[in-house]
N, C-alpha and C positions, 0 to 999 in steps of 0.2 A: 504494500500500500504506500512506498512512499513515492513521493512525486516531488518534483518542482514547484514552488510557489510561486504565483503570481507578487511582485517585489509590493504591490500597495496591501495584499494582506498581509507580507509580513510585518511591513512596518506599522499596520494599523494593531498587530498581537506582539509583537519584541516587548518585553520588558515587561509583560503586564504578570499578574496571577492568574493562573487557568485553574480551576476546579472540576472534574470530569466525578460524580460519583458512577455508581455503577460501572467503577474502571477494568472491572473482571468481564463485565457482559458483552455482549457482540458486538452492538455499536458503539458502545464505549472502550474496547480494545482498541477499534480499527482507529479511533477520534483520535487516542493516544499517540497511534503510531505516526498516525501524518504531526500532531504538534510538537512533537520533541523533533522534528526539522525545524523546527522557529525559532529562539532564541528567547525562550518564556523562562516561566518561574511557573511550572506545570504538577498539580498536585494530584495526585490519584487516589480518589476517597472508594475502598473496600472494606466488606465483612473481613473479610482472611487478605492483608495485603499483601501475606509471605507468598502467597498464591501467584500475584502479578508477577507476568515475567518481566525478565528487567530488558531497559531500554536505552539505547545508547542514538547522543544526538546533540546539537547545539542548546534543547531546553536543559533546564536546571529543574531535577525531579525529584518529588519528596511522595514517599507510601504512606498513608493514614488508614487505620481502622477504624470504624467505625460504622453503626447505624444511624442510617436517615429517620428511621421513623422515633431516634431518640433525640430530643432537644439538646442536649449535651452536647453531641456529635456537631450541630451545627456550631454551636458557642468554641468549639473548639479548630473547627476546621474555614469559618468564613471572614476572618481578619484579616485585611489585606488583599481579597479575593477582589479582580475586576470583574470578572464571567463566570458564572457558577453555567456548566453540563449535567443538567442535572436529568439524568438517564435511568437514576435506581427508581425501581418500579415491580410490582408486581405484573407482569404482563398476560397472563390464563384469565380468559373472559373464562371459561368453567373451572377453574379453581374457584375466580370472583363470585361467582354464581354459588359455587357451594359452603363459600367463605365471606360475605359478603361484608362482615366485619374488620375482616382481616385486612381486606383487600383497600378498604377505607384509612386504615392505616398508613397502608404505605405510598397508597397514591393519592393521598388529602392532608392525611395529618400530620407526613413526612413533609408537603409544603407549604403548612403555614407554620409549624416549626423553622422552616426555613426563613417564610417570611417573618414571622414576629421576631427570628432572631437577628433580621437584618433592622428593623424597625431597634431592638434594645440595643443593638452596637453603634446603631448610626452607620452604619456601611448602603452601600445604595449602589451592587451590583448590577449589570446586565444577566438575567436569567434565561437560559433558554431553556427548553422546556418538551422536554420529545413527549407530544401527543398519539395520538390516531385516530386517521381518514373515519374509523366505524363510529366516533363521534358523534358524525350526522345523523347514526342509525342508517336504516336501510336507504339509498339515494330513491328521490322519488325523477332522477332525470340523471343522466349521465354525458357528459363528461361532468365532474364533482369541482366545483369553486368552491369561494370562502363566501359569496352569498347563499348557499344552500342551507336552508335551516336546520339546525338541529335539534335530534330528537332519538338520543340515546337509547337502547334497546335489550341491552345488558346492565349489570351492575357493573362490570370493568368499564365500559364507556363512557358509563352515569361519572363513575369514580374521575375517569383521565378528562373529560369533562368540566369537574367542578372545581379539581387543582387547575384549570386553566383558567376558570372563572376567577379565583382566588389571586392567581397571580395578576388577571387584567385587574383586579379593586386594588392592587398594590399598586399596581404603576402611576392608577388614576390619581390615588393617593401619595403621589410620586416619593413612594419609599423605597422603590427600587424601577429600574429598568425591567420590559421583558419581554419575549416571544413566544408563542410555541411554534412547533415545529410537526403539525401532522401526519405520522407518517403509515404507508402501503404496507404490500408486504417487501421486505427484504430480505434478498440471497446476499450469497456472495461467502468468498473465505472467510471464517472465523471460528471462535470458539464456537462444540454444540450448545444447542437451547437447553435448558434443563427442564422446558417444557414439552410435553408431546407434542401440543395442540399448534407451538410456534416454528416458526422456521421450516416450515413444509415442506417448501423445493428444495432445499440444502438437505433435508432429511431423506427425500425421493433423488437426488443422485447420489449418496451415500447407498443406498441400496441398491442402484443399478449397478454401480462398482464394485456391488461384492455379491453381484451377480443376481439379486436376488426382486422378484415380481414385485413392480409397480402396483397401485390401487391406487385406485377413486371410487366417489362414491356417486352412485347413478351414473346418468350419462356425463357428470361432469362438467356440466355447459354454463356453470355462472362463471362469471367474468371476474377476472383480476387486472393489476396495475402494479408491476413487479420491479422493483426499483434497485441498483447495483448498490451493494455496500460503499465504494468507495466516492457514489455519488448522495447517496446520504452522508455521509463526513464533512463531504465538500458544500454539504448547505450550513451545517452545525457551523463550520471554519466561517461561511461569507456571514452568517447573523450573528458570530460574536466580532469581526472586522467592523460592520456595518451597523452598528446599534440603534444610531440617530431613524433608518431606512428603513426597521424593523418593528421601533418597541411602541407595545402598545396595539399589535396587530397578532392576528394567528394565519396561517399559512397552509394549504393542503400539498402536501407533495406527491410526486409518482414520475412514470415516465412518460405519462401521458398516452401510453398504448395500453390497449385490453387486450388480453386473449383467457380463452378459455380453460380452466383446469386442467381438462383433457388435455390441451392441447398443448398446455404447459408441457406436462409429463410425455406426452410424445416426442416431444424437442429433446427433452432429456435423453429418453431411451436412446434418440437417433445419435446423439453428441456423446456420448457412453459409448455405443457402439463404434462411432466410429475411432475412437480411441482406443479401442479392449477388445473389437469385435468380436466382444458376446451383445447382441441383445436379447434384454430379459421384456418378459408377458407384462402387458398391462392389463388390470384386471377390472372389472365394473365390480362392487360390491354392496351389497345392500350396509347403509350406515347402522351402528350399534342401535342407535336408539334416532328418533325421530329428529331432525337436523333443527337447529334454533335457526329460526328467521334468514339473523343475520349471517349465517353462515349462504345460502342461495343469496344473496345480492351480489348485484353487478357495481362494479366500481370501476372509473379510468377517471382521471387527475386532471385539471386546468391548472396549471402552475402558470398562466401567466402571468399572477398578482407576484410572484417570488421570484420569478425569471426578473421583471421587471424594474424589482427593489433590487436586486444584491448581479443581477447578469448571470447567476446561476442558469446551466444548462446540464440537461441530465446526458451522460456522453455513453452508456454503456450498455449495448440493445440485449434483451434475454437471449439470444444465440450466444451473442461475445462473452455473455458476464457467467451463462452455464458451462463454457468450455473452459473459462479462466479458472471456475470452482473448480471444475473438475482437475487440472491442472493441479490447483492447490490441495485437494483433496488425496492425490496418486504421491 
């Protein structure tokens, strides 16, 4: 993941404090790797830091332990912090469903912990704030903007939802800067999900390379918007660059192309195949239990309120970005 910077975002991130929690998880590895090219002061907030690998680069990098969803944890780790990534999350819409306490926790009460601890310090970071597109609940019109109303459908959406809400009454109340960042689904190399229900595609080439039958469920035909790992990093990078262009708004992202499940996972077999020359069966399956709504909705992304602000451009089509996993995967 690492790249060449564009020279006005480094100089808009040099010298500052970078906060990445959730720096073990997937999007928050990949954030890490591209900013320790920048010349920061880059702190990576983790349960288990000994866990992080270590990272070698022009940033200057400190491991903290720590829990989000503990007040302490903030009082401790947001001194001096210009951008909090703030990435820790529960992300299982059916964990959330079957924990819906819990999940409250760590996607609500983790951020006004966050905010009241910036309000008691007096500090008045840029926040950004990784959402998700299922916000809207089910889209009632596709391609998905940031005018589509929303109307959450789970308790995980209710939840990533309300810390968004939360953060937009801080900014009004300008106790801090902030953004969210809505995001699709996303592939690409990284650490696994620790969840079943996340990182799909990365889990369906993982099994085509060890040879082993694809599934979906039914015909497979609702639409997705599958967006490259290293092209999520690179929005995270332009909305803490770009602060002024961002706060105070929320953002949907994707690649702006649809395709269907199915057809997802046929791209895989074929991009497997042509690598390993095994292809493996793709199966239709009746689902375990009766599918939630929001899983049968169709989504594909209007980004161009974020293109817009920050010049972001998504550069890495599902062909490119499933052979590059796989790559990284072998």
């Amino acid at each position: 993941m690492d790249r060449p910077e564009p020279q006005s975002l480094v100089d808009s991130l040099a010298g500052k404090r970078l906060l990445i929690t959730g720096a073990a998880g997937y999007i928050g590895s990949g954030l890490a790797l591209r900013l320790k090219e920048i010349p920061c002061r880059l702190v990576r907030l983790a349960r288990r830091p000994e866990n992080l690998p270590p990272l070698r680069g022009p940033a200057t990098i400190q491991d903290i332990g720590g829990d989000v969803r503990r007040k302490e944890t903030w009082s401790q780790v947001l001194p001096g912090v210009d951008v909090v990534f703030h990435l820790a999350a529960q992300t299982s819409s059916t964990a959330a469903d079957n924990a819906p306490l819990e999940d409250l926790n760590s996607n609500v009460v983790s951020m006004l912990h966050l905010l009241e601890s910036c309000r008691s310090l007096g500090s008045s970071p840029m926040v950004i704030l990784a959402g998700t597109v299922t916000q809207a609940g089910i889209p009632e019109r596709v391609p998905v903007d940031e005018s589509h109303p929303d109307r959450p459908v789970t308790a995980y959406d209710l939840n990533k939802w309300a810390a968004e809400q939360y953060l937009m009454l801080y900014v009004r109340r300008r106790i801090v800067r902030g953004t969210c960042l809505r995001l699709p689904n996303i592939f690409g190399p990284g650490p696994r999900s620790s969840r079943a229900d996340r990182g799909i595609l990365n889990m369906m080439i993982r099994r085509a390379l060890e040879g082993e039958p694809l599934t979906v469920y039914g015909a497979g035909d609702a639409i997705r918007d599958f967006l490259f790992v290293t092209d999520t990093v690179d929005a995270f990078v332009r909305a803490a660059a770009m602060p002024d262009l961002v706060n105070g708004r929320h953002f949907v992202l994707g690649s702006g192309i649809g395709t269907s499940i199915a057809d997802s996972l046929r791209l895989v077999r074929e991009r497997v195949a042509l690598k390993t020359g095994t292809r493996v069966e793709l199966r239709q399956v009746d689902p375990p239990a009766p599918l939630p709504p929001i899983e049968a909705r169709n989504f594909i992304a209007d980004t161009a309120r974020f293109q817009s602000a920050t010049g972001w451009r998504p550069t890495v089509s599902l062909a490119d970005g499933i052979d590059r996993t796989i790559e990284a995967f072998l």
